[in-house]
C-alpha positions, 0 to 999 in steps of 0.5 A, a space after each residue: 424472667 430469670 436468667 439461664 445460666 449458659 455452663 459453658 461456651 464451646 467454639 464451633 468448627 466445621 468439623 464440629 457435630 454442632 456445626 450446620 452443614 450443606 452442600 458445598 459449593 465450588 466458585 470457578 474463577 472466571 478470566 475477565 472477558 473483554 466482550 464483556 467488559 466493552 458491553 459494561 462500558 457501552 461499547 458494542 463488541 466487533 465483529 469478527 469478520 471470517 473470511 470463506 474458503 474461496 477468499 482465504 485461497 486467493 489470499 493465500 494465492 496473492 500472497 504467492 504471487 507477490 512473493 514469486 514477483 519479488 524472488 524474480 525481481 531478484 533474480 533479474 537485478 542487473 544492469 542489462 535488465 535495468 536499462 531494458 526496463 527504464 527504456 520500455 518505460 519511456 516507451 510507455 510513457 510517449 504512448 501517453 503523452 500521445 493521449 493526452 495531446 487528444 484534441 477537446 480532452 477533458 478530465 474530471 477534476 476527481 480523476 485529474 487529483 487521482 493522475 496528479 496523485 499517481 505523478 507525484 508517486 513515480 517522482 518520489 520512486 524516481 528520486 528514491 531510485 536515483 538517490 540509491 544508485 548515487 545519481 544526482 536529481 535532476 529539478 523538475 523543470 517549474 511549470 507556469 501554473 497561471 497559464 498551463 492547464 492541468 494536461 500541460 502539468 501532466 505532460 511536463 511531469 511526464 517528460 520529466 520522469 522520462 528523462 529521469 528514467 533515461 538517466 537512471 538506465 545510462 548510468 547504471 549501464 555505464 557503471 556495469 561497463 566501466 566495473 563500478 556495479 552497484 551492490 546486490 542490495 542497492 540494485 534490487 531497492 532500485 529495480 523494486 522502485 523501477 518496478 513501483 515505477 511501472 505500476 504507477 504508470 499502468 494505473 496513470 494509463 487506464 485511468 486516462 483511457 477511461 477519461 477517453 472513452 467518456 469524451 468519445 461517449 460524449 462525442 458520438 452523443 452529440 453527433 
């Protein structure tokens, strides 16, 4: 078949009338989306959990109160103060020593770890408290543990928080008296962790009330 002789080569364009034209299409980038990349490596996407109007107002009211706890905390670091609180504590503390000394008490092992837990918190608050206000630490007195039962661990860390807290109240009382007060900030850190101290404490009680009221379950059971 003879050859056909091409006269010439024109180039096409876009604008060329030669040039096929169609609808043309715009491609939208798209941002990478991480939902999307997590399912292509395997991974389920987490769910979004949305809090209902209710629960994001008692947030928000959480959120408050702890605010207004910490303005009053402020508001009530001075010596005088200090001193009442530590006093009320010790108080607080002989109530629950009183409930440990319960005759036939006995606490489960998952509650005993709980109220050693809560223990070595107001020994931490303790030490904090007393380190900032320049007192020296007192050792805790060491404690016999081949012989002691756990209650008798409690009540020897007990009677050693309140003789901490005694001290912490007489000698930041006797700075105030002899005009060596405490700065404004190291005063609120220690009335902070003073208050630490209280809600440990608190805790330390309802949980031995609990463990009291099952002896006393227990008790009426057999009788």
């Amino acid at each position: 078949m003879a050859a056909e002789e091409i006269e010439s080569i024109s180039k096409v364009t876009l604008d060329s009338p030669s040039a096929v034209k169609g609808p043309t299409q715009i491609v939208e980038r798209v941002a990478p989306n991480k939902e999307h990349f997590d399912r292509a490596l395997g991974f389920e996407p987490k769910q979004q959990v949305l809090q209902s109007p209710a629960e994001a107002k008692a947030s928000l009211l959480d959120e408050i109160r702890t605010l207004n706890r910490n303005v009053e905390q402020a508001h009530k670091a001075n010596p005088e103060h200090l001193a009442q609180k530590a006093k009320d504590l010790v108080a607080q503390i002989d109530e629950i020593k009183s409930k440990l000394e319960t005759p036939n008490l006995k606490i489960k092992g998952s509650v005993q770890r709980i109220l050693r837990n809560k223990l070595d918190h107001i020994d931490e608050s303790l030490k904090t408290a007393l380190d900032k206000a320049g007192i020296e630490i007192k050792p805790l007195e060491k404690i016999d543990l081949s012989v002691s039962t756990p209650i008798e661990r409690f009540l020897g860390m007990l009677t050693n928080g309140q003789e901490q807290l005694k001290t912490l109240g007489t000698e930041v009382q006797n700075y105030h008296l002899n005009g060596k007060d405490l700065s404004p900030a190291t005063m609120l850190t220690v009335q902070i962790k003073v208050g630490q101290i209280q809600q440990e404490i608190e805790l330390f009680s309802s949980l031995l009330n609990k463990a009291l009221e099952s002896v006393k379950t227990i008790m009426n059971i057999q009788v």
